[in-house]
C-alpha positions as CSV (number, residue, x, y, z in Angstrom):
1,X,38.4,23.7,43.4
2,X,36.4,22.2,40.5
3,X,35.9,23.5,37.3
4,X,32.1,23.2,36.4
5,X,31.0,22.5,33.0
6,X,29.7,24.9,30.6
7,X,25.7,24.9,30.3
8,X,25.3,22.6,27.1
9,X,28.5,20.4,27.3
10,X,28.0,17.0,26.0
11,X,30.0,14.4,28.0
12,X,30.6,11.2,27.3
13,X,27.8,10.0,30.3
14,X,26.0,13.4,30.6
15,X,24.9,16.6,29.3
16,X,24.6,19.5,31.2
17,X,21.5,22.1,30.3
18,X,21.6,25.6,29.6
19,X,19.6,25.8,33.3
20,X,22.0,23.5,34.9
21,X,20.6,20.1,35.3
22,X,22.4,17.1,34.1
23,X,20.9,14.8,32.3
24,X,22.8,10.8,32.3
25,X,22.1,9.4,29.0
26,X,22.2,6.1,30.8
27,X,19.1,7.5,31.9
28,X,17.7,8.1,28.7
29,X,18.9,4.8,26.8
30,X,17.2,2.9,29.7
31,X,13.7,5.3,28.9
32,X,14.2,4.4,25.4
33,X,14.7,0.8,25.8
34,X,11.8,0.4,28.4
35,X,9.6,2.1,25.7
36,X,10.6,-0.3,23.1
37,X,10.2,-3.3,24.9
38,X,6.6,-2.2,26.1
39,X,5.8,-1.7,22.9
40,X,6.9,-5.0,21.3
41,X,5.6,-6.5,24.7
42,X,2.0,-5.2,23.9
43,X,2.1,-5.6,19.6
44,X,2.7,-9.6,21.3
45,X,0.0,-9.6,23.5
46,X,-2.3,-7.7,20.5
47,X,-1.0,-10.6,17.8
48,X,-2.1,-13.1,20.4
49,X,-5.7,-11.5,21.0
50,X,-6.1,-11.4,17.4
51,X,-4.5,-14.6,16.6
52,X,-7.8,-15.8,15.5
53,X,-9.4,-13.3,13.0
54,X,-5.6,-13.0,11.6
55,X,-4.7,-17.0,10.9
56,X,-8.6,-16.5,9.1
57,X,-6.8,-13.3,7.2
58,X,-3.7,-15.6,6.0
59,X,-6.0,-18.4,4.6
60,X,-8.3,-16.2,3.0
61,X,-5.4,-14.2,1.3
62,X,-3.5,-17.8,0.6
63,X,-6.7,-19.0,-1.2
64,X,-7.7,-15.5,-2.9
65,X,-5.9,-14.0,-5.7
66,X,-6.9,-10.2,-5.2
67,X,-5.7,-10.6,-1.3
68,X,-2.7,-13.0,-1.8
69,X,-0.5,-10.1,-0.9
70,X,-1.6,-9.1,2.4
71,X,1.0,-11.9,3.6
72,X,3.9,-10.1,2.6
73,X,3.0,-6.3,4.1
74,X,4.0,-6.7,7.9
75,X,7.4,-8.0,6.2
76,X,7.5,-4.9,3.6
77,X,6.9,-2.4,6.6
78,X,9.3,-4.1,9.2
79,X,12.2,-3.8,6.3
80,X,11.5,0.1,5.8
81,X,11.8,1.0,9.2
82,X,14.6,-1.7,9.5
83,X,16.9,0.4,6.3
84,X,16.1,3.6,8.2
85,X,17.0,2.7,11.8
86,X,19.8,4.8,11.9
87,X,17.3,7.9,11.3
88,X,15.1,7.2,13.6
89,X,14.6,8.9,16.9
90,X,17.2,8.5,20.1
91,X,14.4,9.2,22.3
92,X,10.7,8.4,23.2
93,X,8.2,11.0,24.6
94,X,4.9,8.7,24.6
95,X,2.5,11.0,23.7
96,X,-1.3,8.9,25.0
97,X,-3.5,11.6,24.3
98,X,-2.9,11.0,20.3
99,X,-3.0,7.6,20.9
100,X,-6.5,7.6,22.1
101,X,-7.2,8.6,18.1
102,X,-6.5,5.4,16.8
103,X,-7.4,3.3,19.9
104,X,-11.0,4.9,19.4
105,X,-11.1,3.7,15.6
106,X,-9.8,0.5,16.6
107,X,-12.9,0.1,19.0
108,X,-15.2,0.9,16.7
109,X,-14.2,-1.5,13.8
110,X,-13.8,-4.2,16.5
111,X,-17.3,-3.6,17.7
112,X,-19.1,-2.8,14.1
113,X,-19.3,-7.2,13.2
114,X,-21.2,-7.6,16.2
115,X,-23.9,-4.5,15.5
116,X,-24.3,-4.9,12.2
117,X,-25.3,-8.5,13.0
118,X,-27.6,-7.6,15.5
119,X,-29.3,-5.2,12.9
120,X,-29.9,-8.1,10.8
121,X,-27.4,-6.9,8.1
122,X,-25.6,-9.4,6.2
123,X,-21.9,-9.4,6.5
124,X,-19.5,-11.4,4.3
125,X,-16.5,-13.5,5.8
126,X,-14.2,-10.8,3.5
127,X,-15.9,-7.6,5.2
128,X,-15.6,-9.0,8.9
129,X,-12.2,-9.9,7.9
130,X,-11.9,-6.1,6.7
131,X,-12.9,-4.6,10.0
132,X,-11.0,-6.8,12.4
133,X,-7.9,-6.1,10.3
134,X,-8.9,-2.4,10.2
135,X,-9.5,-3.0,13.9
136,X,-6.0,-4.7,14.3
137,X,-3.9,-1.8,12.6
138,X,-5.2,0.7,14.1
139,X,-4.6,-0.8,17.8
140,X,-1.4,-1.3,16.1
141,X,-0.8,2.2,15.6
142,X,-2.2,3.2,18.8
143,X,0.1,1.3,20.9
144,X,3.1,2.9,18.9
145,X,2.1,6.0,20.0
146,X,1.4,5.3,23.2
147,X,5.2,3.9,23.8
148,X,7.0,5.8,21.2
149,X,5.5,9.1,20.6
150,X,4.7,11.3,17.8
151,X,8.1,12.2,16.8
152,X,9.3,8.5,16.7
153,X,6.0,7.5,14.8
154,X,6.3,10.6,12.1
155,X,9.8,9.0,11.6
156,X,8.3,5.7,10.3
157,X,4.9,7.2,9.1
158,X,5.1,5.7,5.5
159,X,5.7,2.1,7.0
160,X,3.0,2.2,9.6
161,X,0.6,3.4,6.8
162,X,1.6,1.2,4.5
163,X,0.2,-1.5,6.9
164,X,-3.6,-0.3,5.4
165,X,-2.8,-3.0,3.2
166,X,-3.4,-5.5,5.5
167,X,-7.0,-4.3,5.4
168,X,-8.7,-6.6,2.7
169,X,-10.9,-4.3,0.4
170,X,-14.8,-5.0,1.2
171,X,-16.4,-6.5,-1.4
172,X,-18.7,-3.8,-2.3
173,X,-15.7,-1.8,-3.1
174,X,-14.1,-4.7,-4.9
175,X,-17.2,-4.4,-7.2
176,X,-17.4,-0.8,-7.7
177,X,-13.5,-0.6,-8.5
178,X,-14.2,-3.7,-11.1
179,X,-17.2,-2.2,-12.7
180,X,-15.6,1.0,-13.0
181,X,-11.7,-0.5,-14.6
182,X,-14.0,-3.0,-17.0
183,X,-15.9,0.3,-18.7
184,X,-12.2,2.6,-18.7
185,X,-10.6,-0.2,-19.9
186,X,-13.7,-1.0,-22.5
187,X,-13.1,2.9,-24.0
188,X,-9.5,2.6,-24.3
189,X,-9.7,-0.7,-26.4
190,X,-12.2,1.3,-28.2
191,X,-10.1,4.0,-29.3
192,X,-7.8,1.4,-30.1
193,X,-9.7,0.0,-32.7
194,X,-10.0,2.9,-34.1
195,X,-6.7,4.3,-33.8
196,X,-5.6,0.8,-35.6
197,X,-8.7,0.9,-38.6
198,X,-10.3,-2.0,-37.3
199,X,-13.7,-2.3,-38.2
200,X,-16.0,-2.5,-35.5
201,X,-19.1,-1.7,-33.8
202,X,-19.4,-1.2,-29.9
203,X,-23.0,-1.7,-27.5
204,X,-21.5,-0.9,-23.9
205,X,-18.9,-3.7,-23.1
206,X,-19.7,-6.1,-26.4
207,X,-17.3,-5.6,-29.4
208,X,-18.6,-6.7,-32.8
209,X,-15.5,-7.4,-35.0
210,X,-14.9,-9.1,-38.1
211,X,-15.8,-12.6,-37.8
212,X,-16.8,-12.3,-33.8
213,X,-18.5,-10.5,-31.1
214,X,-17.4,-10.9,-27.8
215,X,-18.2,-8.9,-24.6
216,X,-15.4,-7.6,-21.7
217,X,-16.0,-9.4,-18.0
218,X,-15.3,-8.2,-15.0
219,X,-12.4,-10.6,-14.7
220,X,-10.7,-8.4,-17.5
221,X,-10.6,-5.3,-15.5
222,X,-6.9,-5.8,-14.3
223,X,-7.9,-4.8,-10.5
224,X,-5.5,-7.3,-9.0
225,X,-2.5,-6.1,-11.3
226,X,-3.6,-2.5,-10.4
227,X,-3.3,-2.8,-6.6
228,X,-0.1,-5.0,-6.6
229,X,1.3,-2.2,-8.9
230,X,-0.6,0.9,-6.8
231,X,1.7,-0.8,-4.0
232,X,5.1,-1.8,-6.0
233,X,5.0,2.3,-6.8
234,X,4.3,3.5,-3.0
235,X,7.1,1.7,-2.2
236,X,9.4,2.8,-4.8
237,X,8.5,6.2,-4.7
238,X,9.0,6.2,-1.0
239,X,12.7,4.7,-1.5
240,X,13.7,6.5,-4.4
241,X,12.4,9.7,-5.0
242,X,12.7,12.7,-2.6
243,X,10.5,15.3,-4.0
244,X,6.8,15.1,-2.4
245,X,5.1,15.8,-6.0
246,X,7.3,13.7,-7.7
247,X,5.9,11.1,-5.4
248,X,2.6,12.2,-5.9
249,X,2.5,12.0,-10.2
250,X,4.7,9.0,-9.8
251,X,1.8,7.3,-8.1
252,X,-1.2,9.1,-9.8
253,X,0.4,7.0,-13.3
254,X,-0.5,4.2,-12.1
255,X,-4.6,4.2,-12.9
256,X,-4.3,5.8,-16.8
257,X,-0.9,3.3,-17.5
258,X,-3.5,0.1,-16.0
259,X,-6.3,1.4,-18.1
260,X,-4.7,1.7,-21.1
261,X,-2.8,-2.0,-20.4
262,X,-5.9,-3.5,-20.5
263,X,-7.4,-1.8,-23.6
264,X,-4.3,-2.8,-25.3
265,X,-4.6,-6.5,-24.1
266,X,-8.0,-6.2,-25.6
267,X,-7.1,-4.8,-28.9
268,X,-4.6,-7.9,-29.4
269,X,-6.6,-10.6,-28.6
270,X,-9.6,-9.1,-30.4
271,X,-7.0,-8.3,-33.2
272,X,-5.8,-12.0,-33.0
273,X,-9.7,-13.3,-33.5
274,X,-9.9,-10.8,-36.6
275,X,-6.6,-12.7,-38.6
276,X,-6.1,-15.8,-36.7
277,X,-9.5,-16.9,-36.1
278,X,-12.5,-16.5,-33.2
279,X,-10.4,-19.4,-31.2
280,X,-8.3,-16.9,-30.4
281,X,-10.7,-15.9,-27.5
282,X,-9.7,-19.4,-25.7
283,X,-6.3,-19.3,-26.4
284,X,-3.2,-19.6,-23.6
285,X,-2.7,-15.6,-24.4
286,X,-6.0,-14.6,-23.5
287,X,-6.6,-17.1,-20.2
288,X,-3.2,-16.9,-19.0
289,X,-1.6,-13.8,-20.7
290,X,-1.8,-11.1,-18.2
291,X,1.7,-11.9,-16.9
292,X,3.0,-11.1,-20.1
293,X,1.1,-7.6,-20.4
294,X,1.9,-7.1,-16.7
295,X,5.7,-7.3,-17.2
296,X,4.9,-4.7,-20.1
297,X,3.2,-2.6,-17.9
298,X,6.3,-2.6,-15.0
299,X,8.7,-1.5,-17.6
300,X,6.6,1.4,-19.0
301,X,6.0,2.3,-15.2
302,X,9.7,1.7,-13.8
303,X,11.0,3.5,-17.0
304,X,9.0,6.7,-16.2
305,X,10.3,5.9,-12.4
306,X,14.0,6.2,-13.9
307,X,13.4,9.3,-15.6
308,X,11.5,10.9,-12.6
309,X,15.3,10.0,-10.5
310,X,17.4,10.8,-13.1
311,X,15.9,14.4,-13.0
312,X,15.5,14.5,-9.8
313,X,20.1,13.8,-9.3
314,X,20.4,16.2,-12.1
315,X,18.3,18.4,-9.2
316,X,20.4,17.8,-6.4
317,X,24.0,17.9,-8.6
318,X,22.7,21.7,-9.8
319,X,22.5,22.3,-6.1
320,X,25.7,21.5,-5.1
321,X,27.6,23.5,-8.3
């Protein structure tokens, strides 16, 4: 006579069901292991179909300063899902219909080169760089949906999105985002003028001070320092604080706190021109001083991230009293 197992009962090789079927979990580490090597087994064969377009993305980025990071985001996403491996998912349920989502975009931004060319339109080495990227993340995705599922892909959601950044901005949005920094930044050194009893006398982006008029260029608009920072916070955000809003004004900082860095960079080297002389607009702090005004600008931010975790323990200690 045998004594049958309760429905539910978790062996150390099987669990029985509350209908009673058994379930090995041999079974299931073998499903789970066959999806994760189909997976890798197809991101391979998608790095080699795109081998091309993406050795074109790592010299482009090597040789251009506002894309020079784009290198270093597969390896930022692979380390967050590699810290949270122990969270993620024991089992895969490939779910193809949402993959078909992604797949479709993919498609599309694989095929748009080729019609806007046939159109006539011009297209810049940077934009067809942009869609086959675009093209190659969301394949990417796609194929980790395919193998994985949706539960195992909402488990490393922040990582896999955070692979958009492999996407090199198009240049007309390069522009715009320029254009529009240059004039915030422009009113901010503005009020700072005033705010410090400066003389002066403003015509759009040319500042008349004491002794010398010079105009802000689109090269002083901080957008590089503004999108490494834009990611620097995503990531610490995502690491560090808990709270979805918290997230959410941690990040939204980031655009006033590069705004007003840059109309303070302005203010010194236009106040430097004013007492030290007009050669102050060639000097080693005006070509080569963002650094210095960066690392200003990563304090101020990581200082309000401090704040924003020390209230958020003080949260989670209240809790537990």
């Amino acid at each position: 006579m045998k004594i049958a197992k309760p429905p539910g009962e978790i062996t150390k090789f099987r669990r029985v069901t509350s209908d009673g079927a058994i379930v090995f979990r041999q079974d299931t580490d073998q499903k789970r292991r066959r999806c994760l090597l189909g997976c890798l087994g197809c991101i391979a064969l998608l790095i080699i179909a795109f081998i091309e377009p993406l050795c074109s993305l790592a010299v482009h980025s090597a040789s251009t300063e506002l894309d020079s990071y784009i290198l270093l985001v597969p390896f930022i996403s692979a380390y967050l899902i590699y810290i949270r491996r122990k969270q993620l998912p024991r089992e895969c349920f490939p779910t193809p219909g949402l993959a078909m989502v992604p797949l479709g975009a993919g498609l599309a931004a694989l095929a748009a080169p080729w019609s806007i060319r046939a159109w006539g339109w011009p297209l810049s080495h940077n934009d067809f760089l942009t869609l086959m990227a675009l093209a190659f993340v969301c394949f990417l995705t796609g194929v980790g949906f395919f193998f994985l599922g949706r539960k195992w892909m909402a488990a490393v959601a922040f990582p896999i999105a955070f692979l958009i950044f492999m996407v090199p901005l198009p240049d007309r949005a390069v522009e715009w985002m320029e254009t529009a920094s240059k004039l915030a930044s422009t009113n901010a050194a503005h009020l700072f003028f005033l705010l410090s009893g400066t003389p002066v006398l403003r015509d759009g982006t040319v500042f008349n001070l004491p002794g010398i008029v010079f105009e802000v260029a689109q090269e002083c608009s901080g957008i590089r320092s503004s999108w490494a920072l834009l990611m620097t916070g995503l990531v610490a955000s995502h690491l560090f604080l808990e709270s979805p809003w918290r997230r959410v004004v941690f990040v939204a900082f980031i655009v006033p706190l590069g705004i007003l860095r840059n109309g303070f960079r302005i203010l010194v080297i236009g106040l430097l021109c004013v007492h030290l002389g007009p050669n102050m607009i060639h000097s080693t702090i005006h070509r080569q001083g963002g650094p210095v005004f960066l690392c200003f600008r990563y304090c101020l931010y990581f200082f309000c991230s401090g704040r924003c975790e020390i209230a958020n323990a003080h949260k989670i200690l209240r809790g537990t009293d």
